[in-house]
Backbone as JSON, one array per atom type, in Angstrom:
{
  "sequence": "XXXXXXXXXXXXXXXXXXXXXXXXXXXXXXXXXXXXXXXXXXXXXXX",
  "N": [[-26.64, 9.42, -11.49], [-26.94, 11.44, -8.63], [-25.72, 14.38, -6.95], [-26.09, 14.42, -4.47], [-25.68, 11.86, -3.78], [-23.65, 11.07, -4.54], [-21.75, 12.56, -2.97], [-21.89, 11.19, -0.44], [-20.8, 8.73, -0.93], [-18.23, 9.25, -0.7], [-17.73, 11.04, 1.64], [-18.47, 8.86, 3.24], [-15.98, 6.96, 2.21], [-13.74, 8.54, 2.94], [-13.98, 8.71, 6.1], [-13.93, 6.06, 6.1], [-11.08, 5.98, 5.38], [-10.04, 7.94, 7.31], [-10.94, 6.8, 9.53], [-8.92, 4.32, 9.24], [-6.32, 5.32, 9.43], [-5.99, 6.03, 11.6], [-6.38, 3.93, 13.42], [-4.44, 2.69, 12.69], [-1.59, 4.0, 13.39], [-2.82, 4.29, 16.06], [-2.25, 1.33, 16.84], [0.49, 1.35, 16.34], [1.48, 3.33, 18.24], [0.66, 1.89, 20.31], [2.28, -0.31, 20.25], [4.58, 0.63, 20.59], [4.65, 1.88, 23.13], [4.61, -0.55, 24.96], [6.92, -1.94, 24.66], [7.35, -5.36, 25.28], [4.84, -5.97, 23.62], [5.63, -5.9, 21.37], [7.83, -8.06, 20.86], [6.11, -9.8, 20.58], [4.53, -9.57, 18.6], [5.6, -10.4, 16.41], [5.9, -13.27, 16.01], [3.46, -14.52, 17.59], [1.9, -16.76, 18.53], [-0.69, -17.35, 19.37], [-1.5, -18.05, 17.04]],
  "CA": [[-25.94, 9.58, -10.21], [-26.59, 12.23, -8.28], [-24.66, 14.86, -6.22], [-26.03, 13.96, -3.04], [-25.31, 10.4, -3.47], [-22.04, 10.9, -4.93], [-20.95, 13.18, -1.74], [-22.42, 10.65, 0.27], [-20.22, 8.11, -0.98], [-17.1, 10.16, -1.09], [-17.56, 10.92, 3.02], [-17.94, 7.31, 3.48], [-14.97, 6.85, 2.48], [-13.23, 9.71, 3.38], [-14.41, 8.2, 7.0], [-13.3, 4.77, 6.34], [-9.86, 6.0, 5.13], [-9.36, 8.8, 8.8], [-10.41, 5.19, 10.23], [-8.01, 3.36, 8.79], [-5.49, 5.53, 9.65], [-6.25, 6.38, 13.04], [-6.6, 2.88, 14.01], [-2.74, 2.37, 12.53], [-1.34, 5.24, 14.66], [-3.07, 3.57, 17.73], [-1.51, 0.11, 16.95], [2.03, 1.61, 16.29], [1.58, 4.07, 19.69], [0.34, 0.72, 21.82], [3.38, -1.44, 20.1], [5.65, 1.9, 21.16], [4.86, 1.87, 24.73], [4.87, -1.71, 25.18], [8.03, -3.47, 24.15], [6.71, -6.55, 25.38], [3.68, -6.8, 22.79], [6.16, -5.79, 20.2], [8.32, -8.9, 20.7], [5.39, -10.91, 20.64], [3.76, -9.69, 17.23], [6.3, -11.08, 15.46], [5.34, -14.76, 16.65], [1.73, -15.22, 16.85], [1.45, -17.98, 19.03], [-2.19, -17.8, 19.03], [-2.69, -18.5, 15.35]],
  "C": [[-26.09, 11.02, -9.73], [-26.07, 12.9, -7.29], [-24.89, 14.55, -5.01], [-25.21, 12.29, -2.97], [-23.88, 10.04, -3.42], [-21.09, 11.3, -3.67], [-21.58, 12.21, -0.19], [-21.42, 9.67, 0.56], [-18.43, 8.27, -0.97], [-16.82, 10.69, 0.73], [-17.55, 9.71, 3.69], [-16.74, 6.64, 3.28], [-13.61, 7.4, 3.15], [-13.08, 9.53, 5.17], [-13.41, 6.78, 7.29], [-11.41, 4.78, 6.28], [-9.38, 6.87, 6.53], [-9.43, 7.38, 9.67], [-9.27, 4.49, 10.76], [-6.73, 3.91, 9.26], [-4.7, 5.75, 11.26], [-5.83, 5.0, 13.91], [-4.79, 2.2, 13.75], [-2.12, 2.98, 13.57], [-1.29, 4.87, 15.79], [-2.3, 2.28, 18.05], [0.13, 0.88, 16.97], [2.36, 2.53, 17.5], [1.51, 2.42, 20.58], [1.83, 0.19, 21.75], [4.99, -0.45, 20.71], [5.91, 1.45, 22.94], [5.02, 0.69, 25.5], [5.46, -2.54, 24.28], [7.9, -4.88, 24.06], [5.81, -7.14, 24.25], [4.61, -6.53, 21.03], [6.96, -7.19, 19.49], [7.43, -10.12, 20.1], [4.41, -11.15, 19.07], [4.89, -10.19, 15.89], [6.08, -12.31, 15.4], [4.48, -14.94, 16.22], [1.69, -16.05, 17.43], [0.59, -18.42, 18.88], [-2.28, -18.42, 17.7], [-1.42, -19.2, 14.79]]
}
């Protein structure tokens, strides 16, 4: 294994995890400003 590969795989995640978090953040800001979609994710109608 070497160091390139390893720091390769280590920004890939590092990536997937600012992602992951980012993309929470955005859902819990949208569900903030709209009360409406807040009521509604409790439900689920669709599914």
């Amino acid at each position: 294994m070497s160091e390139t590969m390893l720091l390769g795989v280590a920004i890939g995640v590092f990536v997937m995890l600012i992602i992951g978090i980012a993309l929470t953040i955005y859902e819990f800001h949208r569900a903030g400003s709209e009360p409406v979609k807040k009521s509604d994710k409790g439900q689920r109608p669709e599914r």
